[in-house]
NUKOLPA-382135 format. One record per residue (C-alpha): residue number from 1; residue in one letter; x, y, z. Coordinates in Angstrom, 1 decimal, padded with zeros to 4 digits. Example, Ala and Ser with C-alpha at 12.3 -4.5 7.8 and 13.67 -1.06 7.14 Angstrom:
! residues 2
nr rest x y z
1 a 012.3 -004.5 007.8 .
2 s 013.7 -001.1 007.1 .
//
This chain:
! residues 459
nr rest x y z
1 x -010.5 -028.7 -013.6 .
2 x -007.4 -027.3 -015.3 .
3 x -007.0 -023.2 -014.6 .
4 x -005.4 -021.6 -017.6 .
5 x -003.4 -018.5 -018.5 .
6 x -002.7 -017.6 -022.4 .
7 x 000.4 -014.8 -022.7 .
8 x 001.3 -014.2 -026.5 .
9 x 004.1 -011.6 -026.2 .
10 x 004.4 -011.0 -029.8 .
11 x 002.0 -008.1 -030.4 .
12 x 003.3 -005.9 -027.1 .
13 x 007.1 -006.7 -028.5 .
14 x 006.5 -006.1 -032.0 .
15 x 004.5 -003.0 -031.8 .
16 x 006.0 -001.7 -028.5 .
17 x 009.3 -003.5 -027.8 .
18 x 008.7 -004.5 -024.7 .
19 x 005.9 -006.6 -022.5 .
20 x 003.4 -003.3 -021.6 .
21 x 001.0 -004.4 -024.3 .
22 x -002.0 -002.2 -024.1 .
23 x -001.6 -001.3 -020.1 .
24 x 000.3 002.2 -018.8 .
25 x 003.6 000.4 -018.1 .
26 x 005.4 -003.3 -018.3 .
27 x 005.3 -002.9 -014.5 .
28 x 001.8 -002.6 -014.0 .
29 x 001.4 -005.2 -016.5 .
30 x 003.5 -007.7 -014.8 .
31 x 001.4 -006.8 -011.5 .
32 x -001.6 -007.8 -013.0 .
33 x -000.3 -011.0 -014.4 .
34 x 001.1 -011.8 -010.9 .
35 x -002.4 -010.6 -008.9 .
36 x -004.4 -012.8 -010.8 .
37 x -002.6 -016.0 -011.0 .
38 x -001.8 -015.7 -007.4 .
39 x -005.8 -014.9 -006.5 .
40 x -006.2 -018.0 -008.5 .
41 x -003.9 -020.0 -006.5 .
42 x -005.5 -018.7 -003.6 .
43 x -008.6 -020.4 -004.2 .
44 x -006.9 -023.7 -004.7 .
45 x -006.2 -024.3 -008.0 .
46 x -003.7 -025.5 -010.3 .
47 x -002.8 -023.1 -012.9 .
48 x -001.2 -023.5 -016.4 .
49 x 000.6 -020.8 -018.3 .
50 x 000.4 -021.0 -022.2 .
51 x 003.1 -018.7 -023.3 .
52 x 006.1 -018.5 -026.3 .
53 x 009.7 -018.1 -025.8 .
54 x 009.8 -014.3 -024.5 .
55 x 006.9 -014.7 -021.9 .
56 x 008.6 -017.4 -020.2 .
57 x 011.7 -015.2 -020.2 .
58 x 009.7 -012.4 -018.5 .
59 x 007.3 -014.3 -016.6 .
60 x 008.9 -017.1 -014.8 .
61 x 012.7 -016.2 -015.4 .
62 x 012.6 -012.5 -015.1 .
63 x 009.4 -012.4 -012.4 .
64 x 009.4 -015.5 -010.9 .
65 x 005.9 -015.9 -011.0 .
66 x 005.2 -020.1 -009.9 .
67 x 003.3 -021.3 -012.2 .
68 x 002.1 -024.8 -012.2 .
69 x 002.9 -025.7 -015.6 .
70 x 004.5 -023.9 -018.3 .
71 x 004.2 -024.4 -022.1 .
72 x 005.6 -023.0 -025.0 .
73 x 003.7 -023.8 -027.8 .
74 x 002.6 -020.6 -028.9 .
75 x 006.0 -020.3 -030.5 .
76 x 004.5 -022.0 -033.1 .
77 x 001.7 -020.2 -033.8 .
78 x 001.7 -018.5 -037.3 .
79 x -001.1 -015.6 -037.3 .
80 x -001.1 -012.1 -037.3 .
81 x 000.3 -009.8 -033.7 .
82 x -003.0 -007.7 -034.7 .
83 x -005.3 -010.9 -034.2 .
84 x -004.2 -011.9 -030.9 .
85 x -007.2 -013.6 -029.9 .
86 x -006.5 -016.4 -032.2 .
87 x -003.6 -017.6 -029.8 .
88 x -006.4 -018.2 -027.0 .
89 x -008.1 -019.7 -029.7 .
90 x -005.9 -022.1 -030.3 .
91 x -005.3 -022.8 -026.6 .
92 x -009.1 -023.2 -026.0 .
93 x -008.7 -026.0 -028.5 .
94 x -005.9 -027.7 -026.9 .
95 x -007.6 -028.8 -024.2 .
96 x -008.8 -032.3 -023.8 .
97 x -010.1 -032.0 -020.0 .
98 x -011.9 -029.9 -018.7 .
99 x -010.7 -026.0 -017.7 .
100 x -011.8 -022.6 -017.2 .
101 x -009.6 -019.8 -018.9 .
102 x -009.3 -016.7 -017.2 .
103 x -007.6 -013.3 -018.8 .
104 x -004.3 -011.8 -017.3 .
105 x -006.5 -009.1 -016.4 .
106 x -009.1 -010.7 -014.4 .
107 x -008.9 -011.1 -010.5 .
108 x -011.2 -013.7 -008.4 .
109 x -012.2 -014.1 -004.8 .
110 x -014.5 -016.6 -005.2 .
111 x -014.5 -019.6 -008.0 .
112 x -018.0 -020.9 -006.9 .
113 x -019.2 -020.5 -010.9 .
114 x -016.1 -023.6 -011.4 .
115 x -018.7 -025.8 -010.1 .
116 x -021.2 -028.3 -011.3 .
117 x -019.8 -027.8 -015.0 .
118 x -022.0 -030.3 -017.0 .
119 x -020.8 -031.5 -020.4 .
120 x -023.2 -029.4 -021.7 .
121 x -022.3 -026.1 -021.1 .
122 x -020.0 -023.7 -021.4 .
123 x -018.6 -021.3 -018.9 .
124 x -018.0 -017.1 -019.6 .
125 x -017.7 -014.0 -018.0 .
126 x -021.5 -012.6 -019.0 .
127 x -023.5 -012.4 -021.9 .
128 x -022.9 -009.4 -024.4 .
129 x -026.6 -008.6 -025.7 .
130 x -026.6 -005.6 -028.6 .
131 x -023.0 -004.4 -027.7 .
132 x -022.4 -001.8 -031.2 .
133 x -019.4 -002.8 -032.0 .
134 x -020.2 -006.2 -032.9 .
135 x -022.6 -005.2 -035.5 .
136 x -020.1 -002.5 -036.9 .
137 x -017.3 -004.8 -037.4 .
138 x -019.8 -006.9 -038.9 .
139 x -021.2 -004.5 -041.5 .
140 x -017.1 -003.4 -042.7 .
141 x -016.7 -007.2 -043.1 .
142 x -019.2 -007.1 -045.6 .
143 x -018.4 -004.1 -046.8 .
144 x -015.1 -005.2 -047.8 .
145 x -015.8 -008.3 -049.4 .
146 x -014.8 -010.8 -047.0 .
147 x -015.4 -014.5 -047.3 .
148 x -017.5 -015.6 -044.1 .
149 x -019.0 -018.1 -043.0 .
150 x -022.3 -017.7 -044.2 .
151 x -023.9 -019.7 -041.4 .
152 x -022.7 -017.4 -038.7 .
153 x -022.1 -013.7 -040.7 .
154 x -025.7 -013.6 -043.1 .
155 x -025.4 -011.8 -046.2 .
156 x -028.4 -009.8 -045.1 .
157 x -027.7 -007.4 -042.0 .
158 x -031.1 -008.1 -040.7 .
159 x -030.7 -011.8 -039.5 .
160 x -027.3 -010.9 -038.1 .
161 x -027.7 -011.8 -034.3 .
162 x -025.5 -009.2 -032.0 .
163 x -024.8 -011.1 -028.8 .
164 x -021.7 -012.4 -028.4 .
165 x -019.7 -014.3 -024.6 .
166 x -017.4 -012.0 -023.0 .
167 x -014.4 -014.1 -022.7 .
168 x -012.7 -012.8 -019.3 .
169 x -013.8 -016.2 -018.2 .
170 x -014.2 -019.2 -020.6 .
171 x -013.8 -022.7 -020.6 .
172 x -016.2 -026.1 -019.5 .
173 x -016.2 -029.3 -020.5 .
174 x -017.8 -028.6 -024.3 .
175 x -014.6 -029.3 -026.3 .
176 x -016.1 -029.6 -029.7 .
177 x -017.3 -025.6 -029.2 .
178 x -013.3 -025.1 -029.0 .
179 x -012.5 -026.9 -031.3 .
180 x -015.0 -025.7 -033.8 .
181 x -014.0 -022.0 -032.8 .
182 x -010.9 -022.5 -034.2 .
183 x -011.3 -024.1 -037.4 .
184 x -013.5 -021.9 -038.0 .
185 x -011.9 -018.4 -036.9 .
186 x -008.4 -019.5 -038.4 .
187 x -010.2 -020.1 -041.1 .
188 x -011.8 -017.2 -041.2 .
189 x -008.0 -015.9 -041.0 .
190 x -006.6 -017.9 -043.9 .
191 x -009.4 -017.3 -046.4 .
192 x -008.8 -013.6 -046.1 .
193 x -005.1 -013.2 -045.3 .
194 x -004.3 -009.9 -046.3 .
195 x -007.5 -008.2 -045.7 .
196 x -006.9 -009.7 -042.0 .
197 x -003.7 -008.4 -041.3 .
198 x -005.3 -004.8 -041.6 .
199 x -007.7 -005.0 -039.3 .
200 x -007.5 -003.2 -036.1 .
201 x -007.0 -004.6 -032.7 .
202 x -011.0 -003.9 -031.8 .
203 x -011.9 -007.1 -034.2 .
204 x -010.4 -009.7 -032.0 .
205 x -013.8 -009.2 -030.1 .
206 x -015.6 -010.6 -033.4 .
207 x -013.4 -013.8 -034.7 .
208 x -013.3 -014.3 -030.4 .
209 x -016.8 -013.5 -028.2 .
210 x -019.5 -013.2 -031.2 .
211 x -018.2 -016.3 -033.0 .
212 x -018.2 -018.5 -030.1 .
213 x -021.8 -017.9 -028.9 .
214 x -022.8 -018.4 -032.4 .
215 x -021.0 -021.5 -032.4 .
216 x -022.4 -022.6 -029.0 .
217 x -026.0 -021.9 -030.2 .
218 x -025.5 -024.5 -032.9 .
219 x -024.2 -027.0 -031.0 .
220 x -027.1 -026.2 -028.3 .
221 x -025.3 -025.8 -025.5 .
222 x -026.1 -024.5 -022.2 .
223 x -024.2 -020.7 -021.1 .
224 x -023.3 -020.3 -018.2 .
225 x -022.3 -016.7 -017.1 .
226 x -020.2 -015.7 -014.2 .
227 x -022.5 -012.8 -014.2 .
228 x -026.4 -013.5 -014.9 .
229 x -027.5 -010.3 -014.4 .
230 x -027.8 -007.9 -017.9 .
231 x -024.2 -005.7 -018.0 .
232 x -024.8 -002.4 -019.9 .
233 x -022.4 -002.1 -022.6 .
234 x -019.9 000.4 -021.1 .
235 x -020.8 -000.4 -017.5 .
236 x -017.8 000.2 -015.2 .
237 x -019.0 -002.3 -012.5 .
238 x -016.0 -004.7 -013.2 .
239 x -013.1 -002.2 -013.2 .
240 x -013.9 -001.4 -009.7 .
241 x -011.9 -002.8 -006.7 .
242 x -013.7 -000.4 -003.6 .
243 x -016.0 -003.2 -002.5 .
244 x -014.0 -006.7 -002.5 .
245 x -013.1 -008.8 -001.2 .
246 x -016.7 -009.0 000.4 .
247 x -019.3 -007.2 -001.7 .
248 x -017.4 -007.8 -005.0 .
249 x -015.8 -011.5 -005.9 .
250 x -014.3 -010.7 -009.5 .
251 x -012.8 -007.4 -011.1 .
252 x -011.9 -007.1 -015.0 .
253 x -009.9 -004.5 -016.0 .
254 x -011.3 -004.2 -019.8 .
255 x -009.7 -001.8 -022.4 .
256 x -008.9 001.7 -021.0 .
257 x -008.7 001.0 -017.4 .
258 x -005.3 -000.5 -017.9 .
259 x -004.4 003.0 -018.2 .
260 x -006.3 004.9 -015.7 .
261 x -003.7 006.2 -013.0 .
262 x -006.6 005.7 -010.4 .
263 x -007.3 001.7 -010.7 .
264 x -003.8 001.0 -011.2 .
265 x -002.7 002.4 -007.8 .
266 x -005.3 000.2 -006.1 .
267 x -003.9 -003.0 -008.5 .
268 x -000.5 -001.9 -006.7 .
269 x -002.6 -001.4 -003.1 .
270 x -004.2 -004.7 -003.5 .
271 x -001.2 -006.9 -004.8 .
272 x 001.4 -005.3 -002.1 .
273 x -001.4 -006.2 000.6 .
274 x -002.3 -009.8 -000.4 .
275 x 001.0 -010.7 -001.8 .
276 x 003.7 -008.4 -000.1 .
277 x 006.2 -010.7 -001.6 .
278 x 005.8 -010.6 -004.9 .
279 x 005.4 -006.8 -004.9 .
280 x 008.1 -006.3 -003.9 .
281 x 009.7 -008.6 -006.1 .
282 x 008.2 -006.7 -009.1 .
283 x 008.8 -003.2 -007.5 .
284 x 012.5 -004.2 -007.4 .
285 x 012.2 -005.3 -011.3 .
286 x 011.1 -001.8 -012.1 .
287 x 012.9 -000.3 -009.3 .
288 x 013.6 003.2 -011.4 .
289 x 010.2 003.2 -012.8 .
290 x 007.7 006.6 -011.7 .
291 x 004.5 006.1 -013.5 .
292 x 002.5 008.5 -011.8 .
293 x 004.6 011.6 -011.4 .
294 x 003.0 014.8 -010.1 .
295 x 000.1 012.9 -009.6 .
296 x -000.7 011.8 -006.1 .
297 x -003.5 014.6 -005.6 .
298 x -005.4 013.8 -008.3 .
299 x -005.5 009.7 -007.1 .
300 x -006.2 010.6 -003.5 .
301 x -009.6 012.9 -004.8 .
302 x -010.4 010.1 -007.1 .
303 x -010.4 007.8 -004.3 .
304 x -011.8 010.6 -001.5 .
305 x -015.0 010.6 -004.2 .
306 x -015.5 006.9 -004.0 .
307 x -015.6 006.8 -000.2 .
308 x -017.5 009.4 000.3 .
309 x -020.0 007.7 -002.9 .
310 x -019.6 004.7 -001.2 .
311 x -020.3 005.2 002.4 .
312 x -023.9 006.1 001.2 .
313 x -024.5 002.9 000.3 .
314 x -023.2 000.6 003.2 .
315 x -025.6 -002.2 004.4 .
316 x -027.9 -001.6 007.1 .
317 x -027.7 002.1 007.1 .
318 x -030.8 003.1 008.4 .
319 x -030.4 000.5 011.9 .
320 x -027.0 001.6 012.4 .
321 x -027.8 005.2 012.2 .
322 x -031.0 004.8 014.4 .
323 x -028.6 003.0 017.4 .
324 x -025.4 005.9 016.8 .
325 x -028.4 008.8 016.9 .
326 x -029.2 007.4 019.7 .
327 x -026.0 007.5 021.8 .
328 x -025.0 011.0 019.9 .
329 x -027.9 012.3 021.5 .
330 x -027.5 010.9 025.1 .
331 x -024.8 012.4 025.2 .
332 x -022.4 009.9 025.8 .
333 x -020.4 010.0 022.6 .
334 x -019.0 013.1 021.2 .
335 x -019.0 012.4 017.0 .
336 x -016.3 015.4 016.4 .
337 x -014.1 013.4 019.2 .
338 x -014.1 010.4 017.6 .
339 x -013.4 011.9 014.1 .
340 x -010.3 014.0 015.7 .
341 x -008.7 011.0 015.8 .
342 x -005.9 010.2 013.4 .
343 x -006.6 007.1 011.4 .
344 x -003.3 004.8 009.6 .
345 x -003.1 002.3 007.7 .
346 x -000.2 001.1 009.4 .
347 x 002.5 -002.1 009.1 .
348 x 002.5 -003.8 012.5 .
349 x 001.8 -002.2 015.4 .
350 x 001.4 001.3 014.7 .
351 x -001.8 003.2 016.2 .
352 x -003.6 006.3 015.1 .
353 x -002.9 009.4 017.5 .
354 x -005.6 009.7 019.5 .
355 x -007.6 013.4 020.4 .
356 x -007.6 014.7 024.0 .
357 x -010.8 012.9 024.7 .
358 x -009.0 009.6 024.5 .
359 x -005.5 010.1 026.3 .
360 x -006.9 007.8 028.7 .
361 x -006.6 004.7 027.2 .
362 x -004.3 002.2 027.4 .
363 x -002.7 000.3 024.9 .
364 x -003.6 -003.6 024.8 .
365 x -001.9 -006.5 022.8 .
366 x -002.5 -006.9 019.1 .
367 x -002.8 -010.5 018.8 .
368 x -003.5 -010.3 015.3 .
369 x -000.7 -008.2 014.3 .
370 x 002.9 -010.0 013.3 .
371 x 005.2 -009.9 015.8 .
372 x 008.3 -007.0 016.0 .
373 x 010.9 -009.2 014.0 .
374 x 008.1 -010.9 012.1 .
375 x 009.6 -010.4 008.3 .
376 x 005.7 -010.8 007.4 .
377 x 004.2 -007.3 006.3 .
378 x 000.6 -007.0 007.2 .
379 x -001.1 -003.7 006.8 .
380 x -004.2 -003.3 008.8 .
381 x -006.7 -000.3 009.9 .
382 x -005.9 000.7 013.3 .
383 x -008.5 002.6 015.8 .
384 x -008.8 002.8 019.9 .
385 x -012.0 003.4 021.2 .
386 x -013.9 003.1 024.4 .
387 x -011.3 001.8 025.9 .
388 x -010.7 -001.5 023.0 .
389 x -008.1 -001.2 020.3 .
390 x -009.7 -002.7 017.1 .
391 x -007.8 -003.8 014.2 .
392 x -009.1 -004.8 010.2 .
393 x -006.9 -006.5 007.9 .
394 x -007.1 -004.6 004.5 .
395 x -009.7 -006.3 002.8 .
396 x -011.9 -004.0 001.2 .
397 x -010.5 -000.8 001.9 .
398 x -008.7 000.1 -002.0 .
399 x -010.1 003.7 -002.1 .
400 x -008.6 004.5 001.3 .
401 x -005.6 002.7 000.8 .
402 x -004.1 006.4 -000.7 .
403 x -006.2 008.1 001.8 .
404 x -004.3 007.2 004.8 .
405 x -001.2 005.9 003.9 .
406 x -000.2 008.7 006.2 .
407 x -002.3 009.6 009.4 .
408 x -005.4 011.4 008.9 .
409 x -008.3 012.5 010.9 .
410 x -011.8 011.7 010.2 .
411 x -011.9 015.9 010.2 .
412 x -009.0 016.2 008.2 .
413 x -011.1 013.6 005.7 .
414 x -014.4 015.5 006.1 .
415 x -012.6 018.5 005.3 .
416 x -010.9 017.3 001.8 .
417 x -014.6 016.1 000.8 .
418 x -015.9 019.8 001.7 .
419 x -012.8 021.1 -000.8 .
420 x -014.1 018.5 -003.3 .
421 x -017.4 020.3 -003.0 .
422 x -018.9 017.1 -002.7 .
423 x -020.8 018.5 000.7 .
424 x -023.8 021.6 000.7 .
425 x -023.3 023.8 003.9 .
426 x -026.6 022.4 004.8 .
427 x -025.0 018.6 004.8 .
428 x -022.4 019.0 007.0 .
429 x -023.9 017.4 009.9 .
430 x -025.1 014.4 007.7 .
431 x -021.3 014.0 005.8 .
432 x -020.2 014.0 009.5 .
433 x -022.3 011.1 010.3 .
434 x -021.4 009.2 007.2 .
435 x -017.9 009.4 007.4 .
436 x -018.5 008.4 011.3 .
437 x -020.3 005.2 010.2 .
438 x -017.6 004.7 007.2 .
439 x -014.8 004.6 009.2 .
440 x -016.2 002.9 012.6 .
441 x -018.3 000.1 010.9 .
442 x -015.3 -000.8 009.0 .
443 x -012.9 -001.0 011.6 .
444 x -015.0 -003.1 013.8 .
445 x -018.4 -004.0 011.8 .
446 x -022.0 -003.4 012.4 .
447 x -022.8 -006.2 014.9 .
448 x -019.6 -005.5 017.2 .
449 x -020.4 -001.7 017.0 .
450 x -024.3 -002.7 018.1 .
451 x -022.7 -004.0 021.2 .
452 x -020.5 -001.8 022.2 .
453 x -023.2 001.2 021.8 .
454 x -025.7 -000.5 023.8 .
455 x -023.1 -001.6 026.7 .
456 x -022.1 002.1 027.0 .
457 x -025.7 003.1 026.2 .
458 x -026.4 001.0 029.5 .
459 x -024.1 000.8 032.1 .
//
């Protein structure tokens, strides 16, 4: 199954001048391209860009970025830069084996929804059930006297039917669905050329998502989502990196989050880990680039928030808590001790500083850890206690990734929460025992942790 990628640079260039499109910067833009056709990769696959002239200049001869397969046929394309769906359109229709298209702005740790694609159904992201802009870009086509399709936009508002596919993912083996998308939405296009070419941007979601599960309902194929469950129109769960690569499998960053200082540090955090490579390659691109000036404080308390949110809601809280309580209260662990300690994210072999109830230990090999003139760069969680060193890769750690790119105490984090006021007086004992469980179970997990309580729990 072909893996595609669809970059039209002639809206970003001709409204903009340059390739940031609708994201805070061309460089955060170019990460994003990179992240998720390397994630892709990762998983195996064979990817195909779709491009024109310009986005093969900035994407494989300017970035580098190793494609598979690179075509230039969107050169060709005559629509409007304020339509840009139509160029995925097209490419959708193309396509004469079976594929899956994914956005520039989706990332994936897991492709299990490529599988067991029958030629009966079609693939997407998740299904869009009374989303209101549908239904208002609908009306003001009316309004205005445009000349639909009267099989899929009703002269009477009642029978109009607002559910459309959200196209972050797309694709299966159904080409006729493709190919009928596009005769119909170019046609749509060319039957109402001028009234077109005024619409804003937000009615590429319409000729796009609603016309295609329209279409697919009268060719009676099967959907199938990435995401079965219902997603509330405005839901935020997809802009959120905090919980992958375990918990979470697939982030989307839709509409305004390509410009939210918070979620593009972690796209930064995220590709520099997985990728350190072409990071810095892209970092060096944009070398005099400073998109978040004067605003470091404000992404380490967005990301403080979200840890402290999130260690509420770690897995087995309850059992864990019942086996710490325990040794907490036989007196054989000290909690304020442990949280003393300075925490890094660190490159190699650096190691937190430990507290005065730990200058006992001694330092044992890092196996895991690239060696001293290893040119890999591998940031990992480092912590010593009772007498182990235990290291964690950086795999679902985004929100902390600001937190301790320099060494901080579990104190020193309890006390930004308290300045937050995220923490009653009353609470303090319980923030101290999540922030415990935060940072121990995910430095060493919740089975390992079992054991090593209940050796030192019994000698």
């Amino acid at each position: 199954m072909n893996v595609i990628h669809t970059y039209w640079s002639k809206p970003s260039i001709q409204s903009k001048g340059d390739h940031s499109s609708s994201w805070l910067s061309e460089k955060h833009h170019a990460m994003s391209w990179a992240f998720s056709m390397l994630r892709i990769k990762k998983l195996g696959h064979t990817i195909i860009l779709y491009t024109d002239s310009a986005g093969y200049d900035w994407l494989i001869n300017k970035l580098g970025l190793p494609y598979d397969e690179v075509k230039t046929e969107l050169d060709c394309l005559d629509i409007p830069e304020n339509l840009w769906s139509l160029a995925k359109i097209w490419v959708y229709s193309q396509q004469k084996e079976p594929f899956i298209h994914i956005d520039g702005d989706v990332y994936i740790w897991d492709d299990a929804f490529f599988q067991n694609i029958d030629d009966l159904s079609v693939v997407c992201q998740h299904i869009e059930r009374g989303y209101p802009y549908y239904e208002e870009q609908y009306h003001s086509l009316l309004q205005a006297k445009f000349l639909l399709p009267s099989e899929y936009f009703p002269s009477d508002p009642d029978l109009f039917k607002n559910t459309a596919l959200n196209c972050g993912v797309i694709g299966g083996n159904a080409f006729q669905l493709f190919e009928n998308l596009w005769e119909t939405s170019s046609t749509l296009y060319y039957k109402n050329k001028e009234k077109c070419r005024a619409l804003t941007e937000k009615y590429n979601t319409l000729f796009e998502q609603y016309l295609i599960h329209a279409i697919a309902g009268t060719l009676h194929l099967k959907i199938k989502p990435v995401f079965t469950q219902e997603v509330i129109f405005n839901d935020d769960f997809y802009i959120e990196f905090h919980s992958v690569p375990f918990e979470k499998k697939y982030v989307h960053l839709l509409t305004a989050s390509k410009r939210t200082v918070r979620l593009l540090k972690e796209l930064e955090n995220r590709l520099q880990y997985e990728f350190p490579m072409y990071f810095q390659k892209i970092a060096s691109v944009y070398e005099a680039v400073n998109d978040f000036p004067d605003l470091s404080e404000q992404i380490i308390n967005d990301n403080i928030r979200k840890v402290y949110e999130y260690s509420k809601t770690l897995p087995n809280q309850d059992a864990l808590n019942t086996i710490i309580y325990d040794l907490l209260y036989a007196d054989k662990f000290k909690i304020d001790d442990f949280l003393s300690n300075k925490f890094l994210l660190s490159e190699k072999h650096h190691t937190i500083e430990l507290s005065n109830g730990y200058n006992g230990l001694v330092d044992k090999s890092i196996d895991s850890l690239p060696e001293e003139n290893s040119t890999d760069i591998i940031q990992h969680f480092i912590c010593k206690w009772n007498n182990r060193i235990f290291v964690e890769e950086i795999n679902n750690w985004n929100n902390l990734l600001c937190v301790f790119e320099e060494k901080t105490s579990g104190l020193e984090l309890l006390e930004m929460i308290n300045e937050l006021n995220l923490i009653n007086e009353e609470d303090v004992d319980r923030a101290k025992e999540l922030v415990f469980t935060f940072l121990i179970s995910k430095t060493i997990g919740f089975q390992e942790l079992k054991i090593i309580i209940n050796n030192c729990s019994h000698p």
